[in-house]
N, C-alpha and C positions, 0 to 999 in steps of 0.2 A: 631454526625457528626462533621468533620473538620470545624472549622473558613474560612474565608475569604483565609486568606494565605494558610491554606491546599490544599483549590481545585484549585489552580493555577496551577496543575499538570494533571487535569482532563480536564481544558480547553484546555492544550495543546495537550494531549490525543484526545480529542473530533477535534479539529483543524487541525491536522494532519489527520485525519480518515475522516473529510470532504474533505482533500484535496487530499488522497489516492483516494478517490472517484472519483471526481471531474474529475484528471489526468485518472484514468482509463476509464471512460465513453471517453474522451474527445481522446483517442489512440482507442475504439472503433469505434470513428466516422471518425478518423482518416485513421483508417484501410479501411473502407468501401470505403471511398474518395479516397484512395490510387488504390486500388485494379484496381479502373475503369481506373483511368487517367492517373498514372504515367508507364514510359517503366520498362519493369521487371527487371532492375537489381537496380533500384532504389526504389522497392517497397519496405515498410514495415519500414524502418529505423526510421520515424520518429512515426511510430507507438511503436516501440518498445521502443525507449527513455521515452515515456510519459506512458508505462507500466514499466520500468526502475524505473521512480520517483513513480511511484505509489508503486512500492514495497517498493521502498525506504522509503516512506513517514509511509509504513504499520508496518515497523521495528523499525520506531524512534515510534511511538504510544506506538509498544508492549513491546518495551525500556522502555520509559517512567514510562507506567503502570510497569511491572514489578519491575522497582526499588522505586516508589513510595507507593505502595501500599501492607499493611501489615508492615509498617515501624514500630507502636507503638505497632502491638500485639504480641502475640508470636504463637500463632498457629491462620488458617486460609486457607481457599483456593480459588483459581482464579475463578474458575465454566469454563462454557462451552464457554462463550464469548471470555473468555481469547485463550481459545484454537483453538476457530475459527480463531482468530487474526492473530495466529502463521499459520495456515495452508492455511486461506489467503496469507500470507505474501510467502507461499513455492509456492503456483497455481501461483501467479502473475509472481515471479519469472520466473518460467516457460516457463511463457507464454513469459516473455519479452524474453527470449533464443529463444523461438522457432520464435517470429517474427524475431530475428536476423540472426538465419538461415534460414528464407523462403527467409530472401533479398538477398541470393546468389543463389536461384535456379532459 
């Protein structure tokens, strides 16, 4: 296993992926709050910003991991987590488009 200074790359990994988290629950509840109170041409906006960072946040992670890991071997692969990352990273995306287009209907 990697020394101290190898896994400074893992923490950040893991940091970002709480805070993917974190941002995406929090445009969740965001969502819900909006839905009731604000007039309909202002809904969604700020939900979609905080699904915006959350993708964002899911890309610097899978960044991250990607260029860190597999550095000293020569063969190796991701597994399924890795993949989920990336396909996270597309849903969120998504989602944050489609909140941006519900705030104009």
């Amino acid at each position: 296993m990697c020394g101290a200074g190898g896994s400074d790359y893992l923490q950040a990994v893991q940091a970002t992926t709480v805070l993917a988290c974190i941002f995406s629950i929090i445009g969740l509840f965001v969502f819900l709050a909006q839905l009731f109170t604000l007039p309909k041409g202002q809904r969604f906006t700020i939900s979609g910003i905080f699904q915006i960072l959350a993708c964002l946040f899911i890309m610097i992670a899978a960044s991250i991991y990607t260029d860190r890991f597999h550095v000293s071997e020569r063969v190796g692969n991701y597994g399924h987590s890795y993949i989920l990352a990336w396909i996270a990273f597309g849903l969120t995306f998504i989602s944050s488009i489609v909140y941006f287009v519900l705030r104009k209907k």
